[in-house]
Residue, then its C-alpha position, 0 to 999 in steps of 0.5 A: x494419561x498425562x498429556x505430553x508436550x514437547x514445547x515445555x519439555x524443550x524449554x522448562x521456563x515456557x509457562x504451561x502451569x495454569x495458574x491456580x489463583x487467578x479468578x477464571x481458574x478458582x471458577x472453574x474449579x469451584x464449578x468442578x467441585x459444586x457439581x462433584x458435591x451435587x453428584x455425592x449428594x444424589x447418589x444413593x445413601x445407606x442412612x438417607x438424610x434430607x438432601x438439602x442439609x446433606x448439600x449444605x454439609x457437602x459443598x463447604x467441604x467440597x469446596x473447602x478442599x477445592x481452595x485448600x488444593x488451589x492454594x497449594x498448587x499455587x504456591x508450587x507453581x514456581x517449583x513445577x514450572x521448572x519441570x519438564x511437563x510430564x513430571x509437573x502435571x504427574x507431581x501437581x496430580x499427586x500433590x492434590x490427591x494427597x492433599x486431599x488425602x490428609x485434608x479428609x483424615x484430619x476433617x473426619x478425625x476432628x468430627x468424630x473427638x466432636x461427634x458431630x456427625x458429619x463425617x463417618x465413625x471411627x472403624x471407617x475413617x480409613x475407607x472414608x479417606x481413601x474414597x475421598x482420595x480416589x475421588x480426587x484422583x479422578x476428578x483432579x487428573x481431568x480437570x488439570x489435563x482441561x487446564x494445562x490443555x487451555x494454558x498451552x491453547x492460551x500460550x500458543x494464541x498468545x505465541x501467535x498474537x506477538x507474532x502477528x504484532x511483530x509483523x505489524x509493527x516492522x510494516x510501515x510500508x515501504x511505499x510510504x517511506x518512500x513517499x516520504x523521503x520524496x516529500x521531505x526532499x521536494x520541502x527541503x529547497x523551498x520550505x525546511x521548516x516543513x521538512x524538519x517537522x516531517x522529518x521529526x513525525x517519521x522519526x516518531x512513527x518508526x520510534x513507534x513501529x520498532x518499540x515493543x508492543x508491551x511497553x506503557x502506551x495511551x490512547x491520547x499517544x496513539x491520537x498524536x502518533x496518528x496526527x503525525x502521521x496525518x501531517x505527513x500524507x497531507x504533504x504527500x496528498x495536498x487538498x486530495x486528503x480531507x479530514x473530518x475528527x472528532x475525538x475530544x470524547x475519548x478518555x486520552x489516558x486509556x491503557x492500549x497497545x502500541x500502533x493498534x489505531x494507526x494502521x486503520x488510518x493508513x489502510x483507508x488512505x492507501x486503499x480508499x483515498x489514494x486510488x481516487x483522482x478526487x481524493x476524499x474525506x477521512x472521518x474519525x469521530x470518537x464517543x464512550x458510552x456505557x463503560x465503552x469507548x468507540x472509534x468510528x472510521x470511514x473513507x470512501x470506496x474508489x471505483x472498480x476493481x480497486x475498490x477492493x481491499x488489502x485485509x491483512x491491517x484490519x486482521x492484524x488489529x483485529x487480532x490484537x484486540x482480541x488478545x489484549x481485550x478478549x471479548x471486550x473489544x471488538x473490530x466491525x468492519x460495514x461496507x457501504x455503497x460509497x463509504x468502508x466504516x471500521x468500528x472498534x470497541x474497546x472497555x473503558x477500563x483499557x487492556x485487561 
């Protein structure tokens, strides 16, 4: 049965179409297509022939249909987005069985002028093509309900992910712009110099926070913005706030996400060194290694029941590498006894 969805039927232009051209989609296809020649050829022959030269014969047809249909559903992928889902599926389904249907009818009508052998004789084309067609019926109706099963899994993931960014790029906190108008207001009388500047650093910390999460971004922009942001809790916190960075390793012109590091920072100060009389150290030491970058930050654990931590910035970051970098970047969080070190791992080559 066709699958149903009332996300696209409410809005044609949402993406639920897989896209057959890309390199994860022609993959599985062509997975799907290997095993569908290997189950041809085991299967039981009126003239057996040697099963090795049979596999040969049968893959590049098989997967000769495989590319002829992706190519076709690709370039209809435009048309059959603008349909309510229903029809798309029912018209791609359709477009594959007869693709594969007239593909099979010219394959056989051209082994049997070169007699060739490859194929079947003349009285049986019409049966030849029809099998095929079945054949394709079949397997094409499971494997576009798997794909247009995985795009709308992968579209509300990605529906998911925006929505989390949003919600972490509207939460500077307001505890910390307040704490930061108070400053600039204790700076304005006895040091204005001062003032501006942090003035200037709020200023790019919100031109930050309310940007859109897709716009171009590096990581060296995302080392300033932190820098900023530093500056601005140093006013705030004086000598309590002790910096140990080291990040002269990392690739300043990596692609990344918008405020992907600066919330680390600001959960390690407000939940590790703020609650402390003392204050503490805020590490950052960074390396690339291995086609790899890593980000290292560790500051220490306040005592008591304070120690414990708001995870909401460290799932949120989390999930935003997820859905930039998949299985490529990775958050790890290791709790010492006096030290919470956050590790994040992303590919050397940016956002995928």
């Amino acid at each position: 049965m066709a699958p149903r969805a009332k996300p696209p039927e409410s809005n044609p232009s949402a993406t639920w179409m897989p896209t057959f051209c890309s390199a994860p989609t022609l993959f599985v296809l062509m997975l799907v297509g290997e095993l569908v020649a290997l189950v041809i050829v085991l299967a039981p022959q009126e003239s057996p022939r040697e099963w090795l030269p049979r596999l040969g014969t049968t893959t590049v047809y098989v997967q000769w249909l495989v590319l002829l249909n992706a190519v076709v559903l690709c370039s209809l992928r435009k048309s059959l987005q603008n349909l309510i889902s229903f029809a798309g599926f029912l018209l791609a389904w359709s477009t594959a069985v007869v693709v594969t249907a007239l593909a099979s009818w010219v394959v056989c009508r051209i082994d049997q002028s070169l007699d060739a052998g490859f194929t079947v004789p003349a009285r049986e084309t019409l049966r030849f093509v029809f099998a095929n067609a079945a054949i394709c019926a079949l397997i094409a109706a499971a494997v576009l309900r798997y794909l247009f099963v995985f795009e709308q899994w992968r579209e509300r993931m990605r529906a998911a992910s925006k929505a989390q960014v949003e919600a972490l790029q509207a939460r500077i906190r307001p505890h910390f712009l307040f704490n930061s108008m108070n400053t600039i207001a204790s700076l304005i009388r006895n040091r204005p110099a001062d003032a501006e500047r942090t003035v200037e650093d709020l200023a790019e910390l919100f031109r930050a926070a309310l940007g859109p999460d897709d716009a171009p971004a590096t990581l060296g922009e995302e080392l300033d913005l932190i820098e900023r942001y530093l500056a601005i809790e140093r006013l705030r916190l004086g000598e309590r706030l002790r910096l140990d960075i080291d990040v002269a390793a990392l690739p300043r012109d990596l692609p990344l996400p918008r405020l992907l590091l600066q919330p680390l920072v600001e959960n390690a100060i407000y939940h590790g060194i703020q609650p402390r009389a003392e204050g503490g150290t805020l590490s950052i030491h960074g390396q690339r290694a291995h086609g790899e970058v890593e980000i290292v930050f560790a500051n220490p654990l306040p005592q008591g029941a304070s120690a414990r931590r708001n995870g909401m910035a460290l799932a949120n970051v989390r999930a935003r590498i997820g859905y930039h970098f998949g299985t490529h970047g990775e958050l790890r969080v290791e709790p010492q006894a006096d030290q919470f070190i956050v590790r994040v791992r992303l590919p050397e080559n940016g956002v995928q």
